[in-house]
N, CA, C and O of each residue as an XYZ file, in Angstrom:
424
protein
N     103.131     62.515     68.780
C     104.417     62.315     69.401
C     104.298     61.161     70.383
O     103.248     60.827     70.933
N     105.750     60.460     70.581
C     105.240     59.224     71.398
C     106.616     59.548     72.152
O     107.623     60.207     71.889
N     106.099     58.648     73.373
C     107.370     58.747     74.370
C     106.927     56.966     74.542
O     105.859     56.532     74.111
N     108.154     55.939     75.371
C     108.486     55.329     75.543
C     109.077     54.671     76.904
O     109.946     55.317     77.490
N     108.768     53.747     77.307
C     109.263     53.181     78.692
C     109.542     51.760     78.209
O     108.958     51.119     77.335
N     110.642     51.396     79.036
C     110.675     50.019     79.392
C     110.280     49.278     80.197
O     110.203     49.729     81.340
N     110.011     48.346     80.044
C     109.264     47.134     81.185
C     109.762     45.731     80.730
O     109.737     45.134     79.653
N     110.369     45.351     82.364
C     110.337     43.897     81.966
C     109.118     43.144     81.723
O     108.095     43.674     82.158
N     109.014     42.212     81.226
C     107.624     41.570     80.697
C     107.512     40.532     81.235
O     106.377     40.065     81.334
N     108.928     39.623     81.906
C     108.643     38.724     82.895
C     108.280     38.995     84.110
O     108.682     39.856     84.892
N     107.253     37.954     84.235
C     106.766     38.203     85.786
C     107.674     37.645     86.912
O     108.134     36.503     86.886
N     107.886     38.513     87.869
C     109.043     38.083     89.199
C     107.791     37.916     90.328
O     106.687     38.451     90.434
N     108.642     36.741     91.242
C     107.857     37.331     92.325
C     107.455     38.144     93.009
O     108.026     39.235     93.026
N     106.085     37.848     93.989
C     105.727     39.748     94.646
C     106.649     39.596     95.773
O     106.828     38.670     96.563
N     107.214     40.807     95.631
C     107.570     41.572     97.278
C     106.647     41.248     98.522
O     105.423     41.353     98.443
N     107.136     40.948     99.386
C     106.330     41.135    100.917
C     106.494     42.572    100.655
O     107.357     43.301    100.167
N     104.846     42.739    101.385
C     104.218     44.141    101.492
C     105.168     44.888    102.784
O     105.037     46.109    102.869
N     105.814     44.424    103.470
C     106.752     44.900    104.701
C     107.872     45.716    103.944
O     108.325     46.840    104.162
N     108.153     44.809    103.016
C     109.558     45.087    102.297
C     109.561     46.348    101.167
O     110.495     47.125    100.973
N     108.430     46.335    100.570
C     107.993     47.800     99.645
C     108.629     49.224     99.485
O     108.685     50.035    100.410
N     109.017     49.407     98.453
C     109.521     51.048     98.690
C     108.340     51.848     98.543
O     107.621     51.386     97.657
N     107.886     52.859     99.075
C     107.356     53.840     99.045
C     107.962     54.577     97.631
O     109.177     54.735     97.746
N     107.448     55.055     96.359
C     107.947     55.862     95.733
C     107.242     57.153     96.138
O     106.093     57.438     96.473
N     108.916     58.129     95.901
C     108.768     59.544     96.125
C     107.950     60.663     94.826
O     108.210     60.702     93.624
N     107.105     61.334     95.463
C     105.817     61.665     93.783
C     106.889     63.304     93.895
O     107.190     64.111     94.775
N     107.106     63.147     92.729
C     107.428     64.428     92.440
C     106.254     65.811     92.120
O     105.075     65.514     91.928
N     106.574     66.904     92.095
C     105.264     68.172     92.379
C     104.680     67.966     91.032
O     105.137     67.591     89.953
N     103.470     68.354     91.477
C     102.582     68.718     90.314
C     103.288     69.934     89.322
O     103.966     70.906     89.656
N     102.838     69.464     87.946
C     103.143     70.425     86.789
C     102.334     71.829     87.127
O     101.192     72.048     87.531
N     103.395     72.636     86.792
C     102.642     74.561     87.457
C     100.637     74.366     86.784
O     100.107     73.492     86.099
N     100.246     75.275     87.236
C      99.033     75.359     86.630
C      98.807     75.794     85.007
O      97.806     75.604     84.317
N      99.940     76.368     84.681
C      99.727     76.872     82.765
C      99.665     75.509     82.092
O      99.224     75.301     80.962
N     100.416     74.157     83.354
C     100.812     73.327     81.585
C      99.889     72.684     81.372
O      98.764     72.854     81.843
N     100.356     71.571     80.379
C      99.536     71.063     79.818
C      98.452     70.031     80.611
O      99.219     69.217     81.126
N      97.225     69.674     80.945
C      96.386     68.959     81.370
C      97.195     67.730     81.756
O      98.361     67.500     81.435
N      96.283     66.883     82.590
C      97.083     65.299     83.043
C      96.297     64.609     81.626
O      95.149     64.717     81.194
N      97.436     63.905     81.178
C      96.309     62.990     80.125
C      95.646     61.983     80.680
O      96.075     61.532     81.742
N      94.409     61.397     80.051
C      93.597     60.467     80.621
C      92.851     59.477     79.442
O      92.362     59.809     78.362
N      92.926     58.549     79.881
C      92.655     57.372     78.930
C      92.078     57.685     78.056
O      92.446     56.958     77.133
N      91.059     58.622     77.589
C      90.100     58.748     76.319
C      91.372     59.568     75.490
O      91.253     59.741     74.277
N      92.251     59.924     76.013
C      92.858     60.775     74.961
C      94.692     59.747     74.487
O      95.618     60.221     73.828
N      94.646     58.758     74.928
C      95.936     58.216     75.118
C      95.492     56.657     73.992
O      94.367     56.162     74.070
N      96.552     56.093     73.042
C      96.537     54.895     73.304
C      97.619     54.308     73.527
O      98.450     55.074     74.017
N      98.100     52.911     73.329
C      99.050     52.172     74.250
C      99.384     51.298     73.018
O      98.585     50.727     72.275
N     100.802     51.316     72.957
C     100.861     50.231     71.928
C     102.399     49.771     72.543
O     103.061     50.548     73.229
N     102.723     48.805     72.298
C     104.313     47.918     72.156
C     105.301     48.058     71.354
O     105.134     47.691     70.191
N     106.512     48.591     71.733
C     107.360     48.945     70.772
C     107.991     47.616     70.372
O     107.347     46.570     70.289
N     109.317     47.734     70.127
C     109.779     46.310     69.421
C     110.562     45.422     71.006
O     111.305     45.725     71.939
N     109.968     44.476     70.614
C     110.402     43.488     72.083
C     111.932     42.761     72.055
O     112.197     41.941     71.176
N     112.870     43.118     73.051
C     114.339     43.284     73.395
C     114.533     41.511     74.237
O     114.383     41.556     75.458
N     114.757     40.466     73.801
C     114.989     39.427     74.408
C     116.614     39.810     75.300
O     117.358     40.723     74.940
N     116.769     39.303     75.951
C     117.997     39.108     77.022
C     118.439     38.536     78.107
O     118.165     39.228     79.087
N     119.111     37.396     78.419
C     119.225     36.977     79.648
C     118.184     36.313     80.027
O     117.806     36.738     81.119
N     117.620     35.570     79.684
C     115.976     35.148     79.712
C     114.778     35.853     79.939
O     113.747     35.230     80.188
N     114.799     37.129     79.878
C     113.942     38.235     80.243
C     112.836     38.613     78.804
O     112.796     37.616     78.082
N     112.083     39.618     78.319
C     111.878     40.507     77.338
C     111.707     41.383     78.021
O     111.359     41.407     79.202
N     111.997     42.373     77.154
C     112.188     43.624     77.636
C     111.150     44.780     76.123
O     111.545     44.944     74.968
N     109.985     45.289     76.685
C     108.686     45.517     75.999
C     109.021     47.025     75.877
O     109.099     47.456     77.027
N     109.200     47.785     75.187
C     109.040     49.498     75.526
C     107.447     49.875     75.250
O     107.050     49.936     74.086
N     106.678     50.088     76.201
C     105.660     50.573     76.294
C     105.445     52.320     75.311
O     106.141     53.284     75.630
N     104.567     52.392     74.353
C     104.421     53.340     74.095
C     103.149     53.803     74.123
O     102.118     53.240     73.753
N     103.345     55.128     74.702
C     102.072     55.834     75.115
C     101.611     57.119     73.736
O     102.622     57.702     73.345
N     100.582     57.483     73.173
C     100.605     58.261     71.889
C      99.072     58.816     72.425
O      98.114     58.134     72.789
N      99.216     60.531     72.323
C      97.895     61.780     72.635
C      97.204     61.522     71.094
O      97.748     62.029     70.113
N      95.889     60.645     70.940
C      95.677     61.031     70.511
C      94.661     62.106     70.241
O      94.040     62.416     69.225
N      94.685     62.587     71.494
C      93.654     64.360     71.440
C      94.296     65.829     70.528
O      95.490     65.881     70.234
N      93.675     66.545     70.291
C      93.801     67.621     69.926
C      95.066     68.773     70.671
O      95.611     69.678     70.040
N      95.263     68.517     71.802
C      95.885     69.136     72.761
C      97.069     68.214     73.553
O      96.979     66.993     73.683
N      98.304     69.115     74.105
C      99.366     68.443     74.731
C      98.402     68.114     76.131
O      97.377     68.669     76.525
N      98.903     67.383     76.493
C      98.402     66.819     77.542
C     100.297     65.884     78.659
O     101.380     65.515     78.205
N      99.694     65.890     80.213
C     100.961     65.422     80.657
C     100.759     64.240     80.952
O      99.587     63.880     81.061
N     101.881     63.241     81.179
C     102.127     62.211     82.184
C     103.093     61.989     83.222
O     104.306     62.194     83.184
N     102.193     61.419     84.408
C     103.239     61.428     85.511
C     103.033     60.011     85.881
O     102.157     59.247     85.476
N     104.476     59.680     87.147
C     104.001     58.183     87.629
C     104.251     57.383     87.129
O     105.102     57.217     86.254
N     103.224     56.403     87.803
C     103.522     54.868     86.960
C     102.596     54.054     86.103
O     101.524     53.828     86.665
N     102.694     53.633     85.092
C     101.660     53.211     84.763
C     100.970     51.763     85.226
O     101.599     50.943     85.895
N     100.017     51.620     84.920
C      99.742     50.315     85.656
C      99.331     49.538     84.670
O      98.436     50.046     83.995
N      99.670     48.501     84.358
C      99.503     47.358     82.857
C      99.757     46.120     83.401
O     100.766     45.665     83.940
N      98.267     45.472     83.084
C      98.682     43.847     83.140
C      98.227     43.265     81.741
O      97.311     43.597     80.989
N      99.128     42.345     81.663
C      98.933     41.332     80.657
C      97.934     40.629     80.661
O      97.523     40.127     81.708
N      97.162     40.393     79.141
C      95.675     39.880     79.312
C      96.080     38.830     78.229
O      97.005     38.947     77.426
N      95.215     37.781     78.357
C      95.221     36.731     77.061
C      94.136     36.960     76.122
O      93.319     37.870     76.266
N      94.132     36.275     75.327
C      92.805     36.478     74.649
C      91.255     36.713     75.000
O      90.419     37.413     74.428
N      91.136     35.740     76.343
C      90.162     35.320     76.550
C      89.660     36.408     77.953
O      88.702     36.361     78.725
N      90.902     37.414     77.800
C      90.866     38.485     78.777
C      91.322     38.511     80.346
O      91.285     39.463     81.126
N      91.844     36.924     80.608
C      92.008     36.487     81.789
C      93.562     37.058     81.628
O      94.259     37.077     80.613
N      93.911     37.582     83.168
C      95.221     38.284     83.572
C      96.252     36.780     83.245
O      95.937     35.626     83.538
N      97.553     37.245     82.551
C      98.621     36.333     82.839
C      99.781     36.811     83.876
O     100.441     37.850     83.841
N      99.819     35.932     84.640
C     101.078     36.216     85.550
C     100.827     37.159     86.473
O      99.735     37.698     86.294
N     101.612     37.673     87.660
C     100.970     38.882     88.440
C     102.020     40.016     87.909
O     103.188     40.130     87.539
N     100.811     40.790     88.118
C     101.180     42.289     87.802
C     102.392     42.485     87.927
O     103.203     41.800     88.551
N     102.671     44.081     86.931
C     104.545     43.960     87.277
C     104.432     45.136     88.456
O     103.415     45.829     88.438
N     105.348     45.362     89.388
C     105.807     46.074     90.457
C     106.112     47.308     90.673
O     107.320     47.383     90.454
N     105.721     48.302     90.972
C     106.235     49.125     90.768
C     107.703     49.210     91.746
O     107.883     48.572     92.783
N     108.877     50.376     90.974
C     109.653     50.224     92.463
C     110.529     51.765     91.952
O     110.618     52.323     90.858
N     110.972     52.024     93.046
C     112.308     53.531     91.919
C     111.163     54.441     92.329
O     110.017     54.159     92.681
N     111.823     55.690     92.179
C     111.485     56.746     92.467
C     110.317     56.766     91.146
O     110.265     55.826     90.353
N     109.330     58.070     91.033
C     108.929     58.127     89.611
C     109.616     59.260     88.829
O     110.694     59.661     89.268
N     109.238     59.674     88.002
C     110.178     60.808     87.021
C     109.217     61.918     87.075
O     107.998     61.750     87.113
N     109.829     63.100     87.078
C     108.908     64.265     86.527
C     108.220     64.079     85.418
O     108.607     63.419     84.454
N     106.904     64.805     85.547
C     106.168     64.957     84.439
C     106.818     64.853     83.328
O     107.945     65.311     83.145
N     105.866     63.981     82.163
C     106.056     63.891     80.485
C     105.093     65.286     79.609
O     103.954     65.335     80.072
N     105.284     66.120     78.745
C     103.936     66.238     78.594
C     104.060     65.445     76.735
O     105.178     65.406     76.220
N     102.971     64.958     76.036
C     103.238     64.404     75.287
C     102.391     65.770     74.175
O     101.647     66.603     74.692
N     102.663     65.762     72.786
C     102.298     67.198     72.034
C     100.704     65.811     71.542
O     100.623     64.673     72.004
N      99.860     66.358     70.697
C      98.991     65.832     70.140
C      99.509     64.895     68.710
O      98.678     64.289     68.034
């Protein structure tokens, strides 16, 4: 099962660190559910890329591939790499509240 986010893919300038929102973390998932997922069990792929307004617009997709549901919370953190592995552009920003837990099935 896959879930999906959007991200702009252009890089904006950084925020002054003064100016920053604090995002608000919503509670931890009760203790029955499903585990936090973690990189050995996740991969990452690009859905179909949304041009607009001079922007792209990337839907990030996240896919369990473990045996077990597993959750996601937060934000993710992704920078763009070139071939040669060197970062392009600066990181994108986080900003907005985050969302309650995802849990994704296997």
């Amino acid at each position: 099962m896959t879930r999906s986010a959007s991200v702009d893919a252009t890089p904006g300038p950084a925020a002054p660190s003064s100016t920053r929102s604090t995002p608000s973390v919503p509670p931890d998932p009760p203790d029955d559910a499903a585990p936090r997922c973690t990189h050995d069990r996740l991969t990452l792929s690009l859905g179909r890329i949304s041009p607009g307004a001079g922007n792209l617009y990337v839907p990030l997709v996240f896919t369990n591939k473990g045996t077990a549901a597993c959750h996601l919370k937060g934000f993710p953190g992704v920078t763009l790499l070139d071939a040669s592995g060197e970062r392009i552009g600066a990181p994108a920003q986080r900003s907005g509240d985050m969302r309650p837990a995802v849990v994704l099935a296997p």
